[in-house]
N, C-alpha and C positions, 0 to 999 in steps of 0.2 A: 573325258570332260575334266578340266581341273578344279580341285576343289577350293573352297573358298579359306582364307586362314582363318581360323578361330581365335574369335573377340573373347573367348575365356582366357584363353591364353596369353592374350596381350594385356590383360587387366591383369593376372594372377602376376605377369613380370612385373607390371607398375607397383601393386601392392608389395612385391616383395623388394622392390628400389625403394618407397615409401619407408618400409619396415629397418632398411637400413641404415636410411638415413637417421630416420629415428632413434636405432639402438646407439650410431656415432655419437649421435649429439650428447643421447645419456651418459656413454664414455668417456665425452668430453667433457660433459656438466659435472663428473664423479671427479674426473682428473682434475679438473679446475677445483673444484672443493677442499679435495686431499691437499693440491698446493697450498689452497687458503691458509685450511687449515694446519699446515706445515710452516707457512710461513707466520703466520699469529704466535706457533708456538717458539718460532726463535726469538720473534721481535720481544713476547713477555720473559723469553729468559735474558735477553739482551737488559731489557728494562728492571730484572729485579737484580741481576749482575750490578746495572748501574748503582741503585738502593743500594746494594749490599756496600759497593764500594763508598758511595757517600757516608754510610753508616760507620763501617770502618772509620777513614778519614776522622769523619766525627769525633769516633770514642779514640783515637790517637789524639787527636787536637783536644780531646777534653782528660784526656790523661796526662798530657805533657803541663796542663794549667793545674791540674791538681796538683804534679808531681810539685812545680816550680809554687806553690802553695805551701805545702808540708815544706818542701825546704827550705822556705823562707819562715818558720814555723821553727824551723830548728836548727836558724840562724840567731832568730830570737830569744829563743835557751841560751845558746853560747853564749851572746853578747851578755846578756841578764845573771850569766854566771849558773845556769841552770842546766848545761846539755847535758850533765850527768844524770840527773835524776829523771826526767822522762824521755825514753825511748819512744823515737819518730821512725817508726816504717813506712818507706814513702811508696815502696810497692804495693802494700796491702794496706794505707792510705788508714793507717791505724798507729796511736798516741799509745803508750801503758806509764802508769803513776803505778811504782811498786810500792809495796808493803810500807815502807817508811816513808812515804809523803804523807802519812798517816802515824797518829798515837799508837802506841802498843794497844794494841785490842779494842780502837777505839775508831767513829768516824770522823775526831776531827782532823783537819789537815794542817801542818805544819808552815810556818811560817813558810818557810821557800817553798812548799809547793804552793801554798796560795800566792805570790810573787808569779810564780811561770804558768799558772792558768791563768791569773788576770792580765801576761802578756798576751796568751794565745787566747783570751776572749773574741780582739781585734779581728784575727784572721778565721776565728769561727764565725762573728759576724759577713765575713768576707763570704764567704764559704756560701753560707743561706742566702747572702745577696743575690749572686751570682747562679746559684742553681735554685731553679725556682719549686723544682720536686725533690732536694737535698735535707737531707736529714742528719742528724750527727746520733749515735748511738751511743751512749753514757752506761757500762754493764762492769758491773760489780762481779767481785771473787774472791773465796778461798779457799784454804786447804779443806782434807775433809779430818779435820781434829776438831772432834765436837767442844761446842762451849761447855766450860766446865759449869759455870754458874752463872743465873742471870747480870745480866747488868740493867741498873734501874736509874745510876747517876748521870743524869742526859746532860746538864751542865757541864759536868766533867768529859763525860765520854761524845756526846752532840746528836746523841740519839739514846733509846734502852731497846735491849735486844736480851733473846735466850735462843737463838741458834744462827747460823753462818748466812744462811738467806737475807736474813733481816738486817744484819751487819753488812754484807757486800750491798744491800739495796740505799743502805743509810749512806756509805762511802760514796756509791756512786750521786746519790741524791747530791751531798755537799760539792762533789765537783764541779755537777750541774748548774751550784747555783754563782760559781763564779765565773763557767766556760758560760755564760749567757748574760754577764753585766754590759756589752754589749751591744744586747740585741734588745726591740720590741717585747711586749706580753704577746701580738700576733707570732713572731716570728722567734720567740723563744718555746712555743712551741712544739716546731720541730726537732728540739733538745730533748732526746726522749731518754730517760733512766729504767736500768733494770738489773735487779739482783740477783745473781747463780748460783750464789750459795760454793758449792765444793761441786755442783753436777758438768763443769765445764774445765777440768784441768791441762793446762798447758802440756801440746801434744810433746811423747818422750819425758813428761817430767812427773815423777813421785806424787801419787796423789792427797798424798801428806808433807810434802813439800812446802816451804812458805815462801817460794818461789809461786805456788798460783796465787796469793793475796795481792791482787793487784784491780788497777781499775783499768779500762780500756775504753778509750775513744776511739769510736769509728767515724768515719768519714761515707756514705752513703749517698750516692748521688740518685738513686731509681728503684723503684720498688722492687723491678726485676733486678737489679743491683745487688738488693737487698737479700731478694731467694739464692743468690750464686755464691754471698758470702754464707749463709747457712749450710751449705747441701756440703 
């Protein structure tokens, strides 16, 4: 007598075709995910590549306008009879007025340096125009040879001081106030002064040197700017 085939058996192969199909498609669904996800991750570095290179581009195309800025800055000394007295570094986008743009021990400023800051007022204006997060940093210095004695004659001297801080903030202060004849009250501003006293000596130079009595304009376009010239 033959026997009949077994209905368990023909369900247990459909469940286990069921079962396969099943795990494929999971396989499939995993595969497909992974590529997603594989491929999102090229397209965001494709996309911050891009950024980067814009940003680049950018700060070349906003370093070539600065550059051709300061040089025209210290085309304007020349002409004015002034290029000797303040050094233009167009790399680090930074002015210095040495010791004798200034009275001996004093903050007022000398005829010719007041002449070659109220030419480069023009192109400070320029500067703040054009950068709308731009800042100009006005920072005082000198040696570290203590004052011998106060000074109280502000007539004479254009400020009264008893130590090097209060003199480089006073220097820098008079600068201030003719790199901004023309600019706005808003937008003079960002002409910001500060005094170092002797704690900032020019790197390689004697810290009794009167090679650091100087004053320094910076040029400053971004705050981040800002932290990368500190560091």
């Amino acid at each position: 007598m033959r026997e009949k085939p077994s209905e368990w058996i023909s369900i247990s192969d459909l469940m286990a075709g069921v079962m396969a199909v099943v795990m494929l498609m999971l396989v499939v669904s995993v595969l497909q995910n992974k590529a997603a996800e594989a491929a999102m991750r090229v397209e965001k570095q494709q996309m911050e590549a891009a950024r980067q290179a814009v940003k680049n581009q950018g700060a070349a195309t906003q370093q070539a306008r600065l550059s051709t800025l300061l040089e025209a800055m210290q085309a304007d000394l020349a002409h004015g009879g002034e290029g000797g007295l303040i050094d233009v570094d167009i790399k680090n986008r930074r002015l210095t007025l040495p010791d004798n743009a200034f009275g001996r021990g004093s903050a007022c400023i000398t005829d010719e340096a007041k002449k070659a800051l109220t030419q480069l007022s023009v192109r400070v204006a320029t500067f703040i125009q054009d950068y709308g997060q731009g800042q100009v940093l006005v920072e005082g210095h000198t040696d570290n040879v203590p004052v011998s004695r106060p000074v109280t004659d502000y007539l004479r001297y254009c400020t009264v001081y008893d130590d090097n801080y209060t003199l480089s903030a006073a220097r820098a202060r008079e600068a201030r106030k003719l790199l901004v004849l023309a600019l706005d009250g808003q937008q003079s501003q960002r002409v910001i002064v500060a005094g170092y006293g002797d704690s900032k000596p020019k790197p390689g130079v004697d810290p009794a040197s009167a090679e650091n009595r100087r004053v320094e304009v910076q040029l400053v376009v971004s705050q981040e700017d800002r932290s990368l010239g500190e560091r």
